[in-house]
C-alpha positions as CSV (number, residue, x, y, z in Angstrom):
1,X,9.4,-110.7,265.9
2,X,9.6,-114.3,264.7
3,X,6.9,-115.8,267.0
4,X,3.8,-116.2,264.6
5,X,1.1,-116.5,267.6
6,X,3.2,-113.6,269.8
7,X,3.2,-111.0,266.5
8,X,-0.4,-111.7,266.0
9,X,-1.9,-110.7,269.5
10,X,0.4,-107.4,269.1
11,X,-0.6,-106.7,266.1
12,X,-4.7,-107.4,266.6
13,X,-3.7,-104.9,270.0
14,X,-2.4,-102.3,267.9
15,X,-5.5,-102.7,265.6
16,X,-8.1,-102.5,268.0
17,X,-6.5,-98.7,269.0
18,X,-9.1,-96.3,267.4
19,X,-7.3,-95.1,264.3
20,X,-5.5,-96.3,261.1
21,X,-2.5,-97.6,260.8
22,X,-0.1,-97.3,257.7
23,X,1.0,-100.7,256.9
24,X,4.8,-99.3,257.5
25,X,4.2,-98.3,260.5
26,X,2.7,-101.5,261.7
27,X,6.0,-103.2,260.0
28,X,8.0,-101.3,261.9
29,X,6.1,-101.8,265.3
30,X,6.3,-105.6,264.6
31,X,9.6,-105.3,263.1
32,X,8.9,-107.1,260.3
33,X,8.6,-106.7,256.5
34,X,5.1,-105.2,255.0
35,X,5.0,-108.2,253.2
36,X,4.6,-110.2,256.6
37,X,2.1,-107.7,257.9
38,X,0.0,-108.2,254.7
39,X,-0.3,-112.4,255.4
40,X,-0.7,-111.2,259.4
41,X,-3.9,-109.6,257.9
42,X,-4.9,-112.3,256.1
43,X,-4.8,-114.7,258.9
44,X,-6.6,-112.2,261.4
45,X,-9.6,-112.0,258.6
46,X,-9.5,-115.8,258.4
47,X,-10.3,-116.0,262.3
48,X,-13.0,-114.1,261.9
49,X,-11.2,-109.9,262.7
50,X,-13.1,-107.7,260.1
51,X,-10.2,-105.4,259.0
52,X,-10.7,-103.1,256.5
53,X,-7.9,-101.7,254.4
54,X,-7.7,-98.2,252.3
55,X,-5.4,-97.7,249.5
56,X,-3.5,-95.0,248.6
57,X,-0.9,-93.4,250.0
58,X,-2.3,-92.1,253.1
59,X,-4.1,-95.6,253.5
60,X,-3.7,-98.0,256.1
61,X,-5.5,-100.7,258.0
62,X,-8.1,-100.5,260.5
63,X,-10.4,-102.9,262.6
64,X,-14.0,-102.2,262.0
65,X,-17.2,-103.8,263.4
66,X,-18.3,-106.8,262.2
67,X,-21.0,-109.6,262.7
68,X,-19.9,-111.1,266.0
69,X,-18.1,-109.7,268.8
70,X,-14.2,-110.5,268.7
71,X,-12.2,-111.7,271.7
72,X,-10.4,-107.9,273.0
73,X,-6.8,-107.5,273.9
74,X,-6.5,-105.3,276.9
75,X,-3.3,-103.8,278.3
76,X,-2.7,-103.7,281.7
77,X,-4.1,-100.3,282.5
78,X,-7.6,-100.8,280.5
79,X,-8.0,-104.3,282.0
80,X,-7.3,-102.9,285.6
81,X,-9.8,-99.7,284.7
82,X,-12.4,-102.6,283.1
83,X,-12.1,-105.0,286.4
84,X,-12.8,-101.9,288.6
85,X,-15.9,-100.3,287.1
86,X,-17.5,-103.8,286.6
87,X,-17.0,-104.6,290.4
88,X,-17.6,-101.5,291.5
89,X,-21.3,-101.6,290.1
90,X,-21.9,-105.0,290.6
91,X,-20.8,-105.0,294.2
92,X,-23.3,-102.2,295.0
93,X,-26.4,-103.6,292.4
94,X,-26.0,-100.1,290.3
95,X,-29.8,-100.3,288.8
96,X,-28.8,-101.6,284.9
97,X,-25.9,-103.3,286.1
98,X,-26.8,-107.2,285.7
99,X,-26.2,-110.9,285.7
100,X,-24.1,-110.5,282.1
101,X,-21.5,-107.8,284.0
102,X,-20.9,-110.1,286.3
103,X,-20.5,-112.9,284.8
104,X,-18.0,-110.5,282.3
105,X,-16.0,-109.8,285.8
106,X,-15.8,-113.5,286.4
107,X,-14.2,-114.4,283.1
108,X,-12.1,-111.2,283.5
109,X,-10.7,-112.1,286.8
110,X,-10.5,-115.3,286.1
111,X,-7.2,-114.4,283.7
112,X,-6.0,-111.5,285.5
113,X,-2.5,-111.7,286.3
114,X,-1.8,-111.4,290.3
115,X,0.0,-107.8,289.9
116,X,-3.2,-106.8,288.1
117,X,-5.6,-108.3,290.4
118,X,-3.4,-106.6,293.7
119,X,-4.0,-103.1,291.7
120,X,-7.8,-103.5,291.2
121,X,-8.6,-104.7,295.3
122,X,-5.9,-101.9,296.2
123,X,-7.9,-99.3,293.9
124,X,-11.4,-100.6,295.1
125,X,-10.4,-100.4,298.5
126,X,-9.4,-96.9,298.6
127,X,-12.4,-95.9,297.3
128,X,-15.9,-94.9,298.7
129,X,-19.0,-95.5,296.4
130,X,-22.1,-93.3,297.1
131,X,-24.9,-95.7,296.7
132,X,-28.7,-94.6,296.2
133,X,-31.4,-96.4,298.4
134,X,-30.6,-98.6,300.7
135,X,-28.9,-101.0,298.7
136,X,-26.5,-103.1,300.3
137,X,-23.0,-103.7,299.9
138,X,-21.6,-106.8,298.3
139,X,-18.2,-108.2,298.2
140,X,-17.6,-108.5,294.5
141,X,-15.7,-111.7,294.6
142,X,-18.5,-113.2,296.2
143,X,-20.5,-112.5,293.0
144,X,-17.8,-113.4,291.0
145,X,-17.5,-116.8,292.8
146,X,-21.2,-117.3,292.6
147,X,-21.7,-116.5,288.9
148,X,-18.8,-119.1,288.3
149,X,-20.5,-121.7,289.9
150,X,-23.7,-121.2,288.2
151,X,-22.1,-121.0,284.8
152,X,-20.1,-124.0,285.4
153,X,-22.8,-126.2,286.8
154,X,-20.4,-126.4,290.5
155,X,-22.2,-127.0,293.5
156,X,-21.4,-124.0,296.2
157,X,-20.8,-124.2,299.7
158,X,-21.3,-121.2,301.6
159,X,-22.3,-119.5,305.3
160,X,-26.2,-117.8,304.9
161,X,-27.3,-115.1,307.5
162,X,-31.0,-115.0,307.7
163,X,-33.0,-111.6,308.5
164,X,-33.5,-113.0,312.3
165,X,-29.1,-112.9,312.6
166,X,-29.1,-116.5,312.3
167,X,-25.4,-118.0,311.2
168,X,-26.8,-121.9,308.8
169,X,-24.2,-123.8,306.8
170,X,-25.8,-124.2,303.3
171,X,-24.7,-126.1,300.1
172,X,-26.4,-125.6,297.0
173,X,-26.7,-125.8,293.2
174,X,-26.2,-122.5,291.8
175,X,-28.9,-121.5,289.0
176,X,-29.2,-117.9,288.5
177,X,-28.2,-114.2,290.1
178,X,-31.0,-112.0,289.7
179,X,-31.0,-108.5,290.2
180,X,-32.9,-106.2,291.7
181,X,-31.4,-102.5,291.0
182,X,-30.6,-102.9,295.0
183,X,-29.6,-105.9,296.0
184,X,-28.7,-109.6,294.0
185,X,-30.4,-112.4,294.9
186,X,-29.2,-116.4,294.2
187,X,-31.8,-118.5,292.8
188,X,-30.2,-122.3,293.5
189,X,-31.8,-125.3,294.5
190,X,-30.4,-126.5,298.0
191,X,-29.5,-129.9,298.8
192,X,-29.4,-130.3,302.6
193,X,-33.3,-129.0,302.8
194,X,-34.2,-130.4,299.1
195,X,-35.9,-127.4,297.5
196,X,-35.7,-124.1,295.6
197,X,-34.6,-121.7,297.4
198,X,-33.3,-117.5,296.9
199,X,-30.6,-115.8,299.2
200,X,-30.0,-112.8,299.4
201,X,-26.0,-112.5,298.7
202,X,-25.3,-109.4,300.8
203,X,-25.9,-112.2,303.7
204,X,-23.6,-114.8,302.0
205,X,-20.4,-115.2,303.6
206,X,-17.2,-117.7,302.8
207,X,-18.2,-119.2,299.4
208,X,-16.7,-121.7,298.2
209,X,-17.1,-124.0,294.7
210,X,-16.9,-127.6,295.9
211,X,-15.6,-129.2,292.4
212,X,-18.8,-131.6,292.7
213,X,-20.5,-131.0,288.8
214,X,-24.6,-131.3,288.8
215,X,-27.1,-130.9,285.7
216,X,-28.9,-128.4,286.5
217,X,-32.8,-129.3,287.6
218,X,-35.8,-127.7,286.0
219,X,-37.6,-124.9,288.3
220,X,-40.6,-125.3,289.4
221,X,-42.5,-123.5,287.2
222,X,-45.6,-124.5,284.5
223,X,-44.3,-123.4,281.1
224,X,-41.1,-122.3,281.5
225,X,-37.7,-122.8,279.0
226,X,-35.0,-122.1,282.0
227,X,-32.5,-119.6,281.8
228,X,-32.5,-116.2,283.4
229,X,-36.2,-115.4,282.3
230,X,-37.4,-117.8,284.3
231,X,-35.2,-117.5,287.1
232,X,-36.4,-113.7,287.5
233,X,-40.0,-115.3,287.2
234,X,-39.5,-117.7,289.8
235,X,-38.0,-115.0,291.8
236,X,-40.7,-112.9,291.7
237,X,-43.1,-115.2,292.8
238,X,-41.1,-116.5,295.9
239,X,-40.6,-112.8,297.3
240,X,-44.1,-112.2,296.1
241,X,-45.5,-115.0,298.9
242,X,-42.8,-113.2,301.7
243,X,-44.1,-110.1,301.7
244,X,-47.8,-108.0,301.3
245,X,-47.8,-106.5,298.0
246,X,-48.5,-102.9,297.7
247,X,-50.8,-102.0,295.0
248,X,-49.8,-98.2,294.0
249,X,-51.4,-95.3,292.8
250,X,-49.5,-92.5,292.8
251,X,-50.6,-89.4,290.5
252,X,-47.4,-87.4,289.7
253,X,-47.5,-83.8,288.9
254,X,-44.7,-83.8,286.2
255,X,-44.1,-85.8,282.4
256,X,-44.5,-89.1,282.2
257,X,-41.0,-89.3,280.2
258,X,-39.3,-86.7,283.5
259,X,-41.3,-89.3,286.1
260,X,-40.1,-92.9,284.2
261,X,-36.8,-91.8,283.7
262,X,-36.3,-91.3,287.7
263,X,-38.5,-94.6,288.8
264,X,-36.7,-98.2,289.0
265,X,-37.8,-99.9,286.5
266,X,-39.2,-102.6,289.3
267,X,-42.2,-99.8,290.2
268,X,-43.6,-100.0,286.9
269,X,-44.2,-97.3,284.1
270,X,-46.2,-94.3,284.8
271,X,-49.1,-93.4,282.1
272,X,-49.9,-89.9,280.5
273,X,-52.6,-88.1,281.8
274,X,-53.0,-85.2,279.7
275,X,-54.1,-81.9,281.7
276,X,-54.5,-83.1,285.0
277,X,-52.2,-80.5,286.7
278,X,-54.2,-77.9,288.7
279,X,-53.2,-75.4,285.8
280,X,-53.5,-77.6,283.5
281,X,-50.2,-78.9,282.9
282,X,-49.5,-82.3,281.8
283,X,-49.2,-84.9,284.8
284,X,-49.4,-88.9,284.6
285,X,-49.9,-91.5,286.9
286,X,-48.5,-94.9,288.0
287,X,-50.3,-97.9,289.0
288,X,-48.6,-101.3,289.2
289,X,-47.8,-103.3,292.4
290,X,-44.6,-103.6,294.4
291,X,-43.3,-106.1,296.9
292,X,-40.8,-103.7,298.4
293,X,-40.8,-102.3,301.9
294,X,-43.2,-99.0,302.5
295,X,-40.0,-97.5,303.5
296,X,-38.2,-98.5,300.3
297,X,-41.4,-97.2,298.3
298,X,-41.8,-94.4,300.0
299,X,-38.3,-93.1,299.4
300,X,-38.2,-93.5,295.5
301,X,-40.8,-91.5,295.0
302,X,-39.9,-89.1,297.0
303,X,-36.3,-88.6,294.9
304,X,-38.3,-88.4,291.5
305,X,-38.4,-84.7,292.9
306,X,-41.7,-83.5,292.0
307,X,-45.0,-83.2,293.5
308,X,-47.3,-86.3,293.6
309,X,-50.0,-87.6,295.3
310,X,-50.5,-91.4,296.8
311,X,-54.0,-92.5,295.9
312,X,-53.0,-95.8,297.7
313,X,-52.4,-98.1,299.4
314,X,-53.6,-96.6,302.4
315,X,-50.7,-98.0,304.5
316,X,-48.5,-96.1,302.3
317,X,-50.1,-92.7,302.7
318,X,-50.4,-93.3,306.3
319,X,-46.4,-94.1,306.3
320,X,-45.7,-90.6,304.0
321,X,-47.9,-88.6,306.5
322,X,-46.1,-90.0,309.2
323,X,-42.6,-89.4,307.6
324,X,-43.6,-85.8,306.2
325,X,-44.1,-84.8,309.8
326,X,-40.9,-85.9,310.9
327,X,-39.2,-84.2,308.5
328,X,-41.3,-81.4,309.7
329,X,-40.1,-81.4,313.1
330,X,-36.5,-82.2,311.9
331,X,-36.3,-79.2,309.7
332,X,-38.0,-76.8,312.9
333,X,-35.4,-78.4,315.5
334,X,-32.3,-77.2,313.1
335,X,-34.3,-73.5,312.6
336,X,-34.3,-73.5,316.5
């Protein structure tokens, strides 16, 4: 293999398999001389590849972790396997899954081949996700299309579905996706009605980058640097002003550790409380606020699968009293 550049992303491919490779077999691979595989080193250390080499004569070369995160070389079947679990979980807001996996999609799909890209829709499309919730579903190259925009500073044009069913045209400067853990949310400022505003991208239809370039504008917020921090912030505070907030206080009858570990992280963390089990086993309790629906509430701590009880709000005891009977009379009909 005579082509310098060519040999060089085969051989950093071969190096980023999980083993070591004798410096004759990687000669033979690149059918070269071991000569030309020792300057092939060099030049990969020289653009920054940590690869570590052991003498003797079981030795060989190896690429190791280093200081920054290299640029990968993926074959075909690990970028198709890659593309797939990044869209399944951000097209379904997966609770961890965030703005950084799908801005990782974006650049991936961005240099996928078009065989590649026909395997991973055909591969998504024959398969049915079980979500948690009621998080809803989300065309991943919608998110992919938005996160471009907002990385590249393009102005979006795009059909918005409100709550109500109605169909507005809407063009925007992309700023942020945030995400809940059910659903992801655009945080752009948009030009036809001259302010901030969040969508909800489950209801965003037909986007489309313009070309048009913008510098993006400061949110309004006191004391804020930009970036995703604040565009959670700002987020929070917008839906905070939709919607009643629901001050909980739920008592759990089960570890603190067993109780956080099956919560969103959007609920809050749940406190020890030592001995406040009826026999005297260790319970905690959880008291934040939440701008999520009763329903929504209601349902999450009902899967950590323990026994609590709702010290408040009272609209939320009222709801679980109402739902416990139903469930009542649902489990007596199927009895019958």
């Amino acid at each position: 293999m005579t082509d310098t550049p060519a040999r060089l992303l085969k051989l950093l491919s071969l190096l980023q398999t999980p083993r070591e490779w004798p410096g004759g077999e990687l000669a033979e691979r690149l059918d070269v001389s071991p000569r030309t595989v020792r300057r092939d080193i060099d030049r990969l250390r020289e653009l920054g590849y940590p690869v570590e080499a052991s003498r003797g004569s079981l030795g060989g070369y190896r690429l190791v972790a280093g200081a920054a995160m290299p640029p990968l070389v993926l074959d075909d079947e690990e970028a198709v396997a890659i593309a797939v679990g990044l869209r399944a979980g951000a097209g379904h807001a997966i609770e961890g899954v965030d703005e950084a996996s799908v801005r990782a999609l974006a650049k991936l799909e961005q240099v996928l081949p078009s065989r590649l890209r026909h395997r991973v829709s055909a591969l998504q499309n024959a398969t049915v996700p079980l979500t948690r919730g009621d998080g809803a579903t989300i065309d991943p190259q919608t998110l992919t299309t938005l996160a471009s925009a907002a990385t590249g500073q393009e102005a979006l044009r795009f059909s918005y579905r409100s709550g109500d069913g109605t169909e507005t045209k809407r063009q925007v400067e992309p700023y942020r996706l945030v995400s809940t853990g059910r659903r992801w949310y655009l945080v752009a400022y948009d030009l036809l009605r001259a302010d901030w505003r969040t969508f909800r991208v489950d209801r965003v239809s037909e986007p489309f980058a313009t070309g048009a370039r913008f510098t993006p504008r400061p949110l309004p917020m006191e004391g804020g640097e930009g970036g995703a921090g604040d565009a959670a912030r700002y987020f929070a505070r917008s839906m905070a002003g939709r919607q009643p907030e629901l001050r909980l206080d739920v008592r759990f009858r089960a570890p603190a550790e067993f109780v956080a570990a099956r919560l969103p992280p959007t609920l809050g963390v749940p406190e020890p409380e030592p001995g406040s089990g009826p026999a005297g086993e260790d319970g905690c309790r959880l008291r934040s606020s939440s701008t999520d629906s009763l329903e929504w509430v209601a349902l999450r701590l009902a899967l950590v699968d323990c026994e609590f009880a709702v010290q408040g709000p009272p609209q939320l005891v009222a709801y679980l009293e109402s739902l416990g009977a139903r469930l009542t009379r649902a489990a007596s009909h199927g009895k019958g």
